[in-house]
N, C-alpha and C positions, 0 to 999 in steps of 0.2 A: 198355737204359736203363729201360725198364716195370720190370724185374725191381730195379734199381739203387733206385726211386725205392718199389714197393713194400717192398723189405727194408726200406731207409731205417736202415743202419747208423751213420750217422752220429747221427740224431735218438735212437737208442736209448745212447748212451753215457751220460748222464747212471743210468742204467738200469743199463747194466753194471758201472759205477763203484759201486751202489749194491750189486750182487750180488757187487760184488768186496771189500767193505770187509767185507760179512756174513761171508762164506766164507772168505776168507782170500785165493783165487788164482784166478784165471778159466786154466784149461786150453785155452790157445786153439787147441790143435792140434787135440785131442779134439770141441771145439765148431763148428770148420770142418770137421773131415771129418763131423760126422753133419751140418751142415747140407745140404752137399755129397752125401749119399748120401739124407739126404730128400727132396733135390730132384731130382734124379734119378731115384731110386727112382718118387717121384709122375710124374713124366713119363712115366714108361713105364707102371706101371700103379695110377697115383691112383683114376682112374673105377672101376677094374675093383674096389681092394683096398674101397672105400669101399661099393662092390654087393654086395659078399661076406660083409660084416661087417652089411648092411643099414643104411648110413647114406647119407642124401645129402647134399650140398658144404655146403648149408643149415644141416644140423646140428652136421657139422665145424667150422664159419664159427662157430655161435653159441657153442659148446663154446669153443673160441680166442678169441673174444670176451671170455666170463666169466674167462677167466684173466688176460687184458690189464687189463683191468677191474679185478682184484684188484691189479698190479702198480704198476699206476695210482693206486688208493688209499692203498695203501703209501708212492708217494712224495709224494704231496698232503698227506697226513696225517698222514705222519711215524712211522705205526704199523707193527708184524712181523704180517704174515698168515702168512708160509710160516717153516716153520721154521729155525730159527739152532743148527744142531748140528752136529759132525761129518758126520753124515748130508747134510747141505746143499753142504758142499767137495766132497763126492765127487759130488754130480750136478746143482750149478747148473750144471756149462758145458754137460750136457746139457740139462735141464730146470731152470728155467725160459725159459734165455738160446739155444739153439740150434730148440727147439721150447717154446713159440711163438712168442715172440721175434722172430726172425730168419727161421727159416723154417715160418713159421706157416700159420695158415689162409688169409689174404691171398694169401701167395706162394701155396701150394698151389692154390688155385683160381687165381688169374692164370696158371700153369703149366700147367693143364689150358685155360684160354680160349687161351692162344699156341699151343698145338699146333694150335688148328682156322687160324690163320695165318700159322707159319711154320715152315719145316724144322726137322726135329729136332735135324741138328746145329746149326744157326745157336741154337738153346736152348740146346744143352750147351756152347758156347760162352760165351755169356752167362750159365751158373749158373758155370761154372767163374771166368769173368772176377770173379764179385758176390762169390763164394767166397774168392777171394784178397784182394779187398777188405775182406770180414770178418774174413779171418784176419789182416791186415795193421793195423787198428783193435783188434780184442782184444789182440798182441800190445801192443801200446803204449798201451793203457791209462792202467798207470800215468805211465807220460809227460803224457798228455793230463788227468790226473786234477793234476801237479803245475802246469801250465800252466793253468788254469783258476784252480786257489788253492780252501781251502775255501768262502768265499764264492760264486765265480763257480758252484762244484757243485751249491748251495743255489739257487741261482736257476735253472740249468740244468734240474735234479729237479722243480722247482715247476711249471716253465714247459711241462717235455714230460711230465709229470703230467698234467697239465692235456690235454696234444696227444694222449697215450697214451690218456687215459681218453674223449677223442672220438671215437678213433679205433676202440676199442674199441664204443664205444656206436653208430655209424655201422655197424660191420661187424653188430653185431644188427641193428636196424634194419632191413639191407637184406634181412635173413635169415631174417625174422620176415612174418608178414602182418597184424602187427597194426595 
């Protein structure tokens, strides 16, 4: 549930619907296995890759921050920060909507805080469970995008605009000593 409430798939749709309309097509299979293999991956060895490369959780966290931040503005503001080319269809379901998106700096660091309290498979359980659930949300999309209406979108976009670019500015924040 920590991991369900961190991902928060659900509050990111107005978002995906946003990266879906740029692109053309959200690959939602491609987007659920790298979430699934980033989270993963960071469970076993997050602390160690992030030692290695000389960064700590702090700077990952503020890194993932500045990019929510931008995705935020984007839908607050109605403007194109990232690019709308071809270039963009082939790796928004990677980037920007699987990392960080999805499983961002947030997850990442809450993935490395669960391991000091709970068994490892009861986490792999739980990525796989959040995993299926994103992949289950991507896939249907556009479903969810006709069911809304373009109205209901516009206000959805504004509203977690607003939640995103908190969210974002709170993950600095906590990251920062300033």
């Amino acid at each position: 549930m920590i991991l369900f409430a961190i991902i928060d798939i659900l509050g990111a749709i107005p978002v995906i619907i946003q990266l879906r309309q740029r692109a053309g097509h959200i690959q939602s299979e491609k987007a659920s296995v790298v979430v699934l293999v980033l989270m993963v991956v960071f469970l076993f060895v997050g602390d160690k890759l992030l030692e290695l490369i000389g960064l700590d959780i702090a700077s990952f966290a503020i890194a993932g921050s500045l990019v929510i931040f931008f995705i935020a503005m984007e839908m607050i503001l109605g403007i194109h920060l990232f690019k709308s080319s071809d270039e963009l269809s082939n790796t928004v379901s990677i980037v920007p909507l699987a990392f960080p998106l999805i499983a961002g700096a947030g997850t990442m660091t809450t993935l490395l805080s669960l391991k000091s309290q709970y068994q490892t498979q009861d986490i792999l359980v739980g990525i796989v469970i959040n995993t299926l659930f994103v992949y289950l949300v991507l896939k249907n999309v556009q479903w969810l995008e006709k069911l809304f209406g373009k109205t209901g979108i516009e206000i959805l976009r504004k509203a977690f605009g607003v939640i995103l670019l908190a969210i974002a500015i709170k993950l600095f924040r906590s990251n920062t000593h300033l």
